[in-house]
Short mmCIF file of the C-alpha atoms (twelve columns), coordinates in Angstrom:
data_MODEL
# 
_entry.id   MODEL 
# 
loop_
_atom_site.group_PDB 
_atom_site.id 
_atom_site.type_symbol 
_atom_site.label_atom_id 
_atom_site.label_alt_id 
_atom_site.label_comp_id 
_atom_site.label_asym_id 
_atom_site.label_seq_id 
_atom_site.Cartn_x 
_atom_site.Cartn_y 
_atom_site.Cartn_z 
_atom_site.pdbx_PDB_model_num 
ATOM 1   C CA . UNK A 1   96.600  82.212  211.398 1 
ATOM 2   C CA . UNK A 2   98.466  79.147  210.990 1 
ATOM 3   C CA . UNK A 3   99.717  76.974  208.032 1 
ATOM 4   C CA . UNK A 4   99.973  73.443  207.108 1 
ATOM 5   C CA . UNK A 5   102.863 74.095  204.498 1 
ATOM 6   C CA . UNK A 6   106.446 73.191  204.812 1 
ATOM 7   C CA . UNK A 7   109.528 75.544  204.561 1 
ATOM 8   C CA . UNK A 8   110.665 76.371  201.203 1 
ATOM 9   C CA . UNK A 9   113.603 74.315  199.866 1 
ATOM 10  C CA . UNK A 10  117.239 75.381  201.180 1 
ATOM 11  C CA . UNK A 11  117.932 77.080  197.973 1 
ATOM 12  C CA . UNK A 12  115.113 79.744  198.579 1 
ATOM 13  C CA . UNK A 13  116.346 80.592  201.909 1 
ATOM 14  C CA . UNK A 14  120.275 80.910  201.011 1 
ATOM 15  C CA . UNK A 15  119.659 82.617  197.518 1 
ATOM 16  C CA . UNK A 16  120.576 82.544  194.714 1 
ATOM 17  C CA . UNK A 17  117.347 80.026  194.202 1 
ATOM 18  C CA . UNK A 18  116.158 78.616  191.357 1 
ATOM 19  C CA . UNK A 19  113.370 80.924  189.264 1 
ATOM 20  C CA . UNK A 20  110.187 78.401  189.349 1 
ATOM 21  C CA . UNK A 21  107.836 81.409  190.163 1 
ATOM 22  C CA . UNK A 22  106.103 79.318  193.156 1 
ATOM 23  C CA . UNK A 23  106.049 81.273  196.338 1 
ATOM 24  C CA . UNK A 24  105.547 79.580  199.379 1 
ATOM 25  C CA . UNK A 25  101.600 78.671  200.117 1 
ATOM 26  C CA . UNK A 26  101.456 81.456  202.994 1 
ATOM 27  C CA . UNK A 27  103.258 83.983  200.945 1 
ATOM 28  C CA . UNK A 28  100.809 85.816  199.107 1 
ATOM 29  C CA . UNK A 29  98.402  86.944  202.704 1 
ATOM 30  C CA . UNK A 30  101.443 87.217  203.928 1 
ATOM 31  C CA . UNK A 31  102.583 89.388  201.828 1 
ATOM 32  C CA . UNK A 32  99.379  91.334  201.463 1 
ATOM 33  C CA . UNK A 33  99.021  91.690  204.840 1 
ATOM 34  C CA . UNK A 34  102.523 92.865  205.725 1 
ATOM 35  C CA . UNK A 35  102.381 95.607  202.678 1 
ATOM 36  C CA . UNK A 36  98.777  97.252  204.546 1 
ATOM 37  C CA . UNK A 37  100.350 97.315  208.192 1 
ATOM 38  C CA . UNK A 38  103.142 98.967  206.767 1 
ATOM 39  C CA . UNK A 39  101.450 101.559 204.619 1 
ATOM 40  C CA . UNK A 40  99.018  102.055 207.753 1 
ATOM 41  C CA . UNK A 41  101.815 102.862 210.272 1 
ATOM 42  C CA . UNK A 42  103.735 105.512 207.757 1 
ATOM 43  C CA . UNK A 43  100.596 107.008 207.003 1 
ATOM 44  C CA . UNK A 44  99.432  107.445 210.502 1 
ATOM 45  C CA . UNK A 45  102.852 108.482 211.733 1 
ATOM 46  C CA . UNK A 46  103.189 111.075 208.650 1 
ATOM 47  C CA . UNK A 47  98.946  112.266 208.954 1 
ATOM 48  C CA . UNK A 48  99.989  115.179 211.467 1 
ATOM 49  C CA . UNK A 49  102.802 116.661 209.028 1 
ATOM 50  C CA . UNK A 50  101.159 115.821 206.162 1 
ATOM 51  C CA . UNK A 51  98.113  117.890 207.711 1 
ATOM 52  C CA . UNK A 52  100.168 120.880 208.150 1 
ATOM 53  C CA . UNK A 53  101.639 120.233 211.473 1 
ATOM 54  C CA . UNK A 54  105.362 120.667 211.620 1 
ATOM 55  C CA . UNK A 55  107.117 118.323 210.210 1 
ATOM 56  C CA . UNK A 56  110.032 118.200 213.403 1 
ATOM 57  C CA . UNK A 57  108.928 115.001 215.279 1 
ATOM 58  C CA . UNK A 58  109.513 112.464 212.277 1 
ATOM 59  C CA . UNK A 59  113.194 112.987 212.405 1 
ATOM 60  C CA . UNK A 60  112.994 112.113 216.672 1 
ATOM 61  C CA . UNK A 61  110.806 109.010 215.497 1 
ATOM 62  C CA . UNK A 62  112.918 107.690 212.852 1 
ATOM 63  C CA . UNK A 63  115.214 104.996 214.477 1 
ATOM 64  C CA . UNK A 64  111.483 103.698 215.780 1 
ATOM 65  C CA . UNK A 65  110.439 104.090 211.758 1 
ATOM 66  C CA . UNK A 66  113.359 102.021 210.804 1 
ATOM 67  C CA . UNK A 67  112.489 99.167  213.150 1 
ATOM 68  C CA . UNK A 68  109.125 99.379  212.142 1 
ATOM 69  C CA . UNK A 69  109.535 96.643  209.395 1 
ATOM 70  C CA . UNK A 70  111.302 94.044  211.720 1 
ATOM 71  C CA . UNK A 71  109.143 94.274  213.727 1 
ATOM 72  C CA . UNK A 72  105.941 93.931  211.898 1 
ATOM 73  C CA . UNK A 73  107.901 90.798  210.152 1 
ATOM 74  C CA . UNK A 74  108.354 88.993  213.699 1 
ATOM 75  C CA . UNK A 75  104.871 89.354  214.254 1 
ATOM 76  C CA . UNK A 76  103.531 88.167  211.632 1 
ATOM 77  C CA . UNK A 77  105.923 85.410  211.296 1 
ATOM 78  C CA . UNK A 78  104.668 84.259  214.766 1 
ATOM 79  C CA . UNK A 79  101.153 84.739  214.082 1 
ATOM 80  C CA . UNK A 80  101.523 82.880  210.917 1 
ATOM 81  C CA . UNK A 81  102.518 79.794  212.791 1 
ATOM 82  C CA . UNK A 82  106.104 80.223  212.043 1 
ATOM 83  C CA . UNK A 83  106.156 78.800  208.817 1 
ATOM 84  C CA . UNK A 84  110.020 78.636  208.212 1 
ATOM 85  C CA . UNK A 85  113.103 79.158  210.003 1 
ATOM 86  C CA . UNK A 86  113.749 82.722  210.910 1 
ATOM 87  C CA . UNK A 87  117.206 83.275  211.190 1 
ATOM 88  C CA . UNK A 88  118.369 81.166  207.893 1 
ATOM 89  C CA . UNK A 89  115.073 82.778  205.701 1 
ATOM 90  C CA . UNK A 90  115.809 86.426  206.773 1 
ATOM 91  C CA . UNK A 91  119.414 86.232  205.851 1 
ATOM 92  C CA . UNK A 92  121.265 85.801  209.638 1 
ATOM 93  C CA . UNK A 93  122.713 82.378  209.104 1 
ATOM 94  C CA . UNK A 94  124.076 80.352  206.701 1 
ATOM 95  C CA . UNK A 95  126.513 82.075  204.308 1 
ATOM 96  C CA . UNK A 96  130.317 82.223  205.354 1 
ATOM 97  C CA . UNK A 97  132.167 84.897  207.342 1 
ATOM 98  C CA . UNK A 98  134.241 85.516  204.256 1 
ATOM 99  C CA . UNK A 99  131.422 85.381  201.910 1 
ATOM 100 C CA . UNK A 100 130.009 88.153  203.924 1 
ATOM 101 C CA . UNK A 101 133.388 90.124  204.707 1 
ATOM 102 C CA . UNK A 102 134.259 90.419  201.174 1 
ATOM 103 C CA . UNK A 103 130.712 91.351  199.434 1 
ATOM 104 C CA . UNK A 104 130.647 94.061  201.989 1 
ATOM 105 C CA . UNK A 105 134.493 95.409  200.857 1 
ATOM 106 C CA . UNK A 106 133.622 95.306  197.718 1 
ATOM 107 C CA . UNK A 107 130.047 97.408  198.373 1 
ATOM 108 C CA . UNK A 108 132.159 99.947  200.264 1 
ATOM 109 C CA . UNK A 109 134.210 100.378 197.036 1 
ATOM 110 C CA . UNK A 110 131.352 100.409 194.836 1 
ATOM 111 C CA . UNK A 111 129.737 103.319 197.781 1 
ATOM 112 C CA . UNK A 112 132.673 105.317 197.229 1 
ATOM 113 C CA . UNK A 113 132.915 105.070 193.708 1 
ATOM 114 C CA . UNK A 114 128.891 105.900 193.124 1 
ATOM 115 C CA . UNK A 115 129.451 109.351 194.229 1 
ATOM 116 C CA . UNK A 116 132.946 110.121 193.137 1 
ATOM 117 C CA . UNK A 117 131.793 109.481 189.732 1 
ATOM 118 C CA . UNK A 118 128.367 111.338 190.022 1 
ATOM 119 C CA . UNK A 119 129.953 114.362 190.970 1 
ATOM 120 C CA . UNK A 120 133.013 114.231 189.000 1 
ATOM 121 C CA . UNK A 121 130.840 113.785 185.869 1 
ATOM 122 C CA . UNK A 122 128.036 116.137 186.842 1 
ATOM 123 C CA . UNK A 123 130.777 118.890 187.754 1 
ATOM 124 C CA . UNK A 124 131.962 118.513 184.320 1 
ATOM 125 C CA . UNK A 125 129.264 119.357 182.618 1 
ATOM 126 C CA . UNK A 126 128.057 122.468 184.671 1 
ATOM 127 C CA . UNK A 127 125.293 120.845 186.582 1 
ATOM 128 C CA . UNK A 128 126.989 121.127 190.247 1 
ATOM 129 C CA . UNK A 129 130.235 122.750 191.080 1 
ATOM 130 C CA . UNK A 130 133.684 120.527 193.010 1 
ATOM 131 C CA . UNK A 131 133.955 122.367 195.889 1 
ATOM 132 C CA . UNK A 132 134.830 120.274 198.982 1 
ATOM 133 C CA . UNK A 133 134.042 122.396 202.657 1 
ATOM 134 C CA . UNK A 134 136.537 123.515 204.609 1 
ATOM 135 C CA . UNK A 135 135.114 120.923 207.110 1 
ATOM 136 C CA . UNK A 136 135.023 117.866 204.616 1 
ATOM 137 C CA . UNK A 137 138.752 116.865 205.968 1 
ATOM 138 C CA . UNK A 138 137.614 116.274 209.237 1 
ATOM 139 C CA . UNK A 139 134.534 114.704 209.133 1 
ATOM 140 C CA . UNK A 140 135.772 112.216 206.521 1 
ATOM 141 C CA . UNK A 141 137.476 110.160 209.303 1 
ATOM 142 C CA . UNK A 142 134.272 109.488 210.913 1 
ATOM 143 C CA . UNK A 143 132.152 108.287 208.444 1 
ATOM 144 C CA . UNK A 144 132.741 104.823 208.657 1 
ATOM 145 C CA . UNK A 145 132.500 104.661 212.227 1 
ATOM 146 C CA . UNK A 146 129.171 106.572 212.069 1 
ATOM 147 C CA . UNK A 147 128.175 103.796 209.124 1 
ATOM 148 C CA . UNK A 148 129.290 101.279 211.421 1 
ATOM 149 C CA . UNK A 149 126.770 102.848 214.156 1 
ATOM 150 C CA . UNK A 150 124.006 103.802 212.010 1 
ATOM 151 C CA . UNK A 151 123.940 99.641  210.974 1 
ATOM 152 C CA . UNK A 152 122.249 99.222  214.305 1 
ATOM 153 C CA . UNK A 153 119.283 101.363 212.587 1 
ATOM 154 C CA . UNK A 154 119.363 99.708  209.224 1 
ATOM 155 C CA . UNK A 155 119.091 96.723  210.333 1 
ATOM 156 C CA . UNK A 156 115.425 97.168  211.116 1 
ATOM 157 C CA . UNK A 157 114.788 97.847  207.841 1 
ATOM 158 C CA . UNK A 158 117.281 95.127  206.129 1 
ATOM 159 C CA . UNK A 159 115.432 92.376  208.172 1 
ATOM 160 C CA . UNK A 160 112.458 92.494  206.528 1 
ATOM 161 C CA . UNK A 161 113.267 93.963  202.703 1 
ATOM 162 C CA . UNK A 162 116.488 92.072  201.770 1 
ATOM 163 C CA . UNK A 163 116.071 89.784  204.925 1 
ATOM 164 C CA . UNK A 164 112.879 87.781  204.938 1 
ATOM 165 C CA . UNK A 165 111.083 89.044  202.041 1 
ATOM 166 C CA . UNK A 166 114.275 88.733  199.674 1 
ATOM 167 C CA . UNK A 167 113.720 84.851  200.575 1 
ATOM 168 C CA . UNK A 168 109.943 85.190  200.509 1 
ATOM 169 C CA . UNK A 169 109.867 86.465  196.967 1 
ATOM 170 C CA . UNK A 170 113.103 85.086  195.622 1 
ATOM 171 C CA . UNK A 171 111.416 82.017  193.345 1 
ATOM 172 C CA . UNK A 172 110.210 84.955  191.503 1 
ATOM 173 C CA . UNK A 173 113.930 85.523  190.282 1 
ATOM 174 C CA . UNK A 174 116.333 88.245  191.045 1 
ATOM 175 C CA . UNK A 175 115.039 91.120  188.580 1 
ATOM 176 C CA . UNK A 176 110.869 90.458  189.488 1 
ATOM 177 C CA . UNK A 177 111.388 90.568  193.352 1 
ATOM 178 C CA . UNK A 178 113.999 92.754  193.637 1 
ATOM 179 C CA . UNK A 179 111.096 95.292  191.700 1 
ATOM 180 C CA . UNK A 180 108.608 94.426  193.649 1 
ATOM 181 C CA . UNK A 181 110.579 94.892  197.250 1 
ATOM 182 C CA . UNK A 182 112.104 98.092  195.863 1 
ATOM 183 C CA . UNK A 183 108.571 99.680  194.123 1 
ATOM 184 C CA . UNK A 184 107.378 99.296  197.561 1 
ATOM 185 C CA . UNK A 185 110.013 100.101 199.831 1 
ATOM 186 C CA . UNK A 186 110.509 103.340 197.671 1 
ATOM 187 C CA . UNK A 187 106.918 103.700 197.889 1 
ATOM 188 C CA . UNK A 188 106.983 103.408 201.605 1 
ATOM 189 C CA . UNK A 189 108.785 106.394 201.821 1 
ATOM 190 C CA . UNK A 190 106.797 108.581 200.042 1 
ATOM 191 C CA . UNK A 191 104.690 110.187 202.919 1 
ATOM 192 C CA . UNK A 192 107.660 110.760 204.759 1 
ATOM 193 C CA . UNK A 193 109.511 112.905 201.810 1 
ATOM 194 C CA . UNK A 194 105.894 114.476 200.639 1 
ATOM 195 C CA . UNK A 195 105.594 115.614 204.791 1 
ATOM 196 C CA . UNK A 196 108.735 117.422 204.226 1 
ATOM 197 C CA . UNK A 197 107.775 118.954 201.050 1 
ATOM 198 C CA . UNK A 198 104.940 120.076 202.300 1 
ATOM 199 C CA . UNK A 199 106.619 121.592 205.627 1 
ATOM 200 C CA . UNK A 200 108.974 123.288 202.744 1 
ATOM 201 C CA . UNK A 201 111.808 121.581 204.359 1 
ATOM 202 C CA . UNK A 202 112.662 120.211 200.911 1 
ATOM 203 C CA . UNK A 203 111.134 120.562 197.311 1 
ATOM 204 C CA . UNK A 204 108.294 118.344 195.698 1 
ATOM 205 C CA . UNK A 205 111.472 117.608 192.955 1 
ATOM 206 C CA . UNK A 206 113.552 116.225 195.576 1 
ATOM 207 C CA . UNK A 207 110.442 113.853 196.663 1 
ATOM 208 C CA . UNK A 208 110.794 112.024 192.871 1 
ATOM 209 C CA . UNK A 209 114.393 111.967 192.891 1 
ATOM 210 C CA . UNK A 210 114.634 110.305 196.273 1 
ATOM 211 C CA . UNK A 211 112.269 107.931 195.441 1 
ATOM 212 C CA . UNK A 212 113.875 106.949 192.223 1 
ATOM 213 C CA . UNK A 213 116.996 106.757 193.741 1 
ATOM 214 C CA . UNK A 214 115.351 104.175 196.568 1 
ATOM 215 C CA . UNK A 215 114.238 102.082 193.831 1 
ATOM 216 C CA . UNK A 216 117.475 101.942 192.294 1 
ATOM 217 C CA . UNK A 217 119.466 101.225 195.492 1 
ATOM 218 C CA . UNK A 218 117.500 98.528  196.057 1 
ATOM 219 C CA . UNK A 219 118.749 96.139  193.219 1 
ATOM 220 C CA . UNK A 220 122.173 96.964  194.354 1 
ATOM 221 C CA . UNK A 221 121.342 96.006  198.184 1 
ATOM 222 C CA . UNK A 222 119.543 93.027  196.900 1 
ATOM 223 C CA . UNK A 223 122.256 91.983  194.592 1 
ATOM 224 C CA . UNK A 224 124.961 91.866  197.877 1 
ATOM 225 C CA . UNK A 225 122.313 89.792  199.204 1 
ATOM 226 C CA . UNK A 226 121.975 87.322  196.536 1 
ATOM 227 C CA . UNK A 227 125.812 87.313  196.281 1 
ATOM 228 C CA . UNK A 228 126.425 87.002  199.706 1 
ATOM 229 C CA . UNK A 229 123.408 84.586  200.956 1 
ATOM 230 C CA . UNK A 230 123.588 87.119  204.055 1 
ATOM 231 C CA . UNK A 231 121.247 90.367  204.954 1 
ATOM 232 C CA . UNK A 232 124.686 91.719  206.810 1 
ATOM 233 C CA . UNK A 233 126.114 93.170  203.115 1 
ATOM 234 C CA . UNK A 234 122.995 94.827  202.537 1 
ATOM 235 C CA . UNK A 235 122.254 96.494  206.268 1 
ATOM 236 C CA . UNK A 236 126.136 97.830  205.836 1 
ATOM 237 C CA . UNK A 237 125.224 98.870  202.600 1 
ATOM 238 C CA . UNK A 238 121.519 100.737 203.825 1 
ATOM 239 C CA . UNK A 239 123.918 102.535 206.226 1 
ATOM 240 C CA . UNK A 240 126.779 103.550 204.115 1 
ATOM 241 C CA . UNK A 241 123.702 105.061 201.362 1 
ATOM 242 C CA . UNK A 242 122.948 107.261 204.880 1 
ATOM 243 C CA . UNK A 243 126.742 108.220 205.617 1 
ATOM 244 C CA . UNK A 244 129.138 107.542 202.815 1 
ATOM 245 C CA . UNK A 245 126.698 108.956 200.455 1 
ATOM 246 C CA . UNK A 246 125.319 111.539 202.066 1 
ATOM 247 C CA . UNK A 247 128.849 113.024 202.788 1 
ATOM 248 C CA . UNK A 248 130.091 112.994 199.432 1 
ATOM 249 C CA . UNK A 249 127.096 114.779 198.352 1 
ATOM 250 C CA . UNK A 250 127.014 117.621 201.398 1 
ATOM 251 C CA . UNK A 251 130.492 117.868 201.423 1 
ATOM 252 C CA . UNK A 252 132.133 117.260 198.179 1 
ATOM 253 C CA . UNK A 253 129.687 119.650 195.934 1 
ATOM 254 C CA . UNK A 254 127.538 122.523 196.161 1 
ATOM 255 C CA . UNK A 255 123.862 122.269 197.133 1 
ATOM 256 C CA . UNK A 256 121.749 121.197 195.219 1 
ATOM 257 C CA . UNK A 257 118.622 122.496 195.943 1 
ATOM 258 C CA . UNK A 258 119.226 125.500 194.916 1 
ATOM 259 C CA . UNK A 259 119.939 124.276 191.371 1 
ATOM 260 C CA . UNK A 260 117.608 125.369 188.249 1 
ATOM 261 C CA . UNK A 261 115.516 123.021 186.951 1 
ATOM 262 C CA . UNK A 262 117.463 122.352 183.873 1 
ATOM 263 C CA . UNK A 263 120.586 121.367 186.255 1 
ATOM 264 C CA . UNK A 264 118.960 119.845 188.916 1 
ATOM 265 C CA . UNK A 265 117.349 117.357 186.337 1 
ATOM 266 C CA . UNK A 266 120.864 116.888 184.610 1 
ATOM 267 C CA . UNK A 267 122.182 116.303 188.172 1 
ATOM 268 C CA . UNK A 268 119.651 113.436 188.617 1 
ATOM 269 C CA . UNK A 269 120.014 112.120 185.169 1 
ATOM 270 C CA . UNK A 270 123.544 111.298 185.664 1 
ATOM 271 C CA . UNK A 271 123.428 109.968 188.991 1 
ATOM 272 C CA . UNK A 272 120.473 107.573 187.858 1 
ATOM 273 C CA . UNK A 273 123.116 106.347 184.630 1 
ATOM 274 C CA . UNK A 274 125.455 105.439 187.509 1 
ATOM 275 C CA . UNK A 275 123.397 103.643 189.666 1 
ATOM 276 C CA . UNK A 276 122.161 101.882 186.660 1 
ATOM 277 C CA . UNK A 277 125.599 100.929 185.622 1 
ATOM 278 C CA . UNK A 278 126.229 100.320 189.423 1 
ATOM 279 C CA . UNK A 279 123.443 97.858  189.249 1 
ATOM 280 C CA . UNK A 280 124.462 95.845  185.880 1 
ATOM 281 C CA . UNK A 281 128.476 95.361  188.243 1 
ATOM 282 C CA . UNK A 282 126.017 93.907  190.817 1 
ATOM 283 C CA . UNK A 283 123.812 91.720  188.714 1 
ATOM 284 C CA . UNK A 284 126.488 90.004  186.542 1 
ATOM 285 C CA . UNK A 285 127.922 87.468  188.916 1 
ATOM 286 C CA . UNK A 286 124.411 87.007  190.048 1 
ATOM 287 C CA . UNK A 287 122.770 86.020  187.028 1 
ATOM 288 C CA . UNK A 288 126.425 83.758  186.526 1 
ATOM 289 C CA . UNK A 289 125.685 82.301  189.928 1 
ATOM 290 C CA . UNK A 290 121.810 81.758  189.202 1 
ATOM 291 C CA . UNK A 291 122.786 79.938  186.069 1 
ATOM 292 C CA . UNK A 292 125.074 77.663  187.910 1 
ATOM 293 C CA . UNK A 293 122.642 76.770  190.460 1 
ATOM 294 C CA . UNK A 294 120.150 76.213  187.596 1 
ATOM 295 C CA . UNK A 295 122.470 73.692  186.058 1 
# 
């Protein structure tokens, strides 16, 4: 397939852009097309799990599930007649060293404080218990090295959602394609969590709350992007939700899943509050910025 349209304005690609609402001519099969290879591949990979067969071999194929959506992207970028240029649209050139170096400092901080706040709160109210493991010393050194590591996986993801489809969507505004990246990314995810609830590795509860909480983290990794006019914010920050996170909440409280219902939900309730509020700290200096650029 090819196309006779031009690449979006410069604005589009570095984002913030201007909201006019008018995708780019090949956007929309694009778009469509990209969403149905996607949904085809998880669902085939997932159809043997999600059939009853153990669920085991999706965690040995997940850094090839991570790449998936880069790689679909190139492809279809290619066979779409290249329609703009790569490297500035998905977010690997044109913002700043700095610009990059500091959004991602101040996304570590805003990591760290997600959790610390989530538990502190939910431990005060009796839905979890503070109660660090007598290994939580020791692996704390290593988990921004393993972030660091784990940004080579993330970035196959980053590419495409807060890469090239953050620019592809981004005359829709920040708050419309942000939804629309996140609804689907979280959505994207689904067979994989529903595989393991059915292999009773974890509970059909946990399958909502991770899929909320995807949606959510996606306005915050989209915001870095915005602020940053760089995907490298939001592939650190995809990588520190799969190590800074997931130590705090392994390490730093007891388990969860074998909460009640009534504190499991109160759990998730608070921890949804904070990413809200974590999102609102994201979105302020972007709707500033938008304005300015609007000006």
């Amino acid at each position: 397939m090819t196309t006779t349209s031009s690449p979006a304005p410069a604005a589009a690609v570095r984002l913030p852009s201007r909201r006019d609402g008018n995708l780019p001519a090949w956007a929309p099969r694009f778009l469509t097309v990209f969403g149905a290879v996607m949904l085809a591949l998880v669902l085939a990979l997932c159809a043997p799990a999600l059939a009853g067969a153990d669920s085991g071999y999706l965690g040995v194929l997940t850094p090839a599930v991570m790449w998936a959506p880069a790689v679909v992207v190139l492809a279809l970028h290619f066979a779409f007649g290249r329609p703009v240029q790569l490297l500035r649209w998905a977010g690997l050139r044109g913002a700043s060293p700095g610009r990059i170096a500091g959004t991602t400092a101040a996304l570590l901080g805003l990591m760290i404080a997600i959790p610390a706040a989530v538990i502190a709160a939910s431990s005060a109210l009796g839905f979890v218990e503070f109660a660090p493991g007598a290994d939580a010393r020791g692996l704390a050194v290593w988990v921004l090295p393993l972030a660091a590591a784990t940004m080579l996986l993330t970035f196959g993801e980053e590419f495409a959602w807060r890469g090239y489809l953050a620019s592809t969507l981004a005359a829709w505004g920040f708050w419309r394609s942000t939804a629309a990246i996140g609804a689907f990314w979280a959505l994207w995810h689904v067979p994989l969590t529903a595989a393991y609830a059915l292999d009773g590795v974890s509970s059909w509860r946990e399958v909502l709350a991770t899929t909320v909480n995807l949606f959510l983290a996606s306005f915050v990794l989209a915001g870095v992007r915005w602020l940053s006019r760089s995907v490298w914010p939001a592939v650190a920050g995809h990588a520190m939700l799969n190590t800074v996170l997931v130590f705090a909440y392994s390490n730093l409280m007891s388990e969860t899943s074998a909460l009640p219902d009534g504190a499991y939900w109160g759990h998730q309730g608070l921890s949804w509050a904070v990413w809200g509020a974590a999102v609102v700290v994201v979105w302020a200096p972007v709707a500033r910025r938008t304005r300015a650029a609007a000006r």
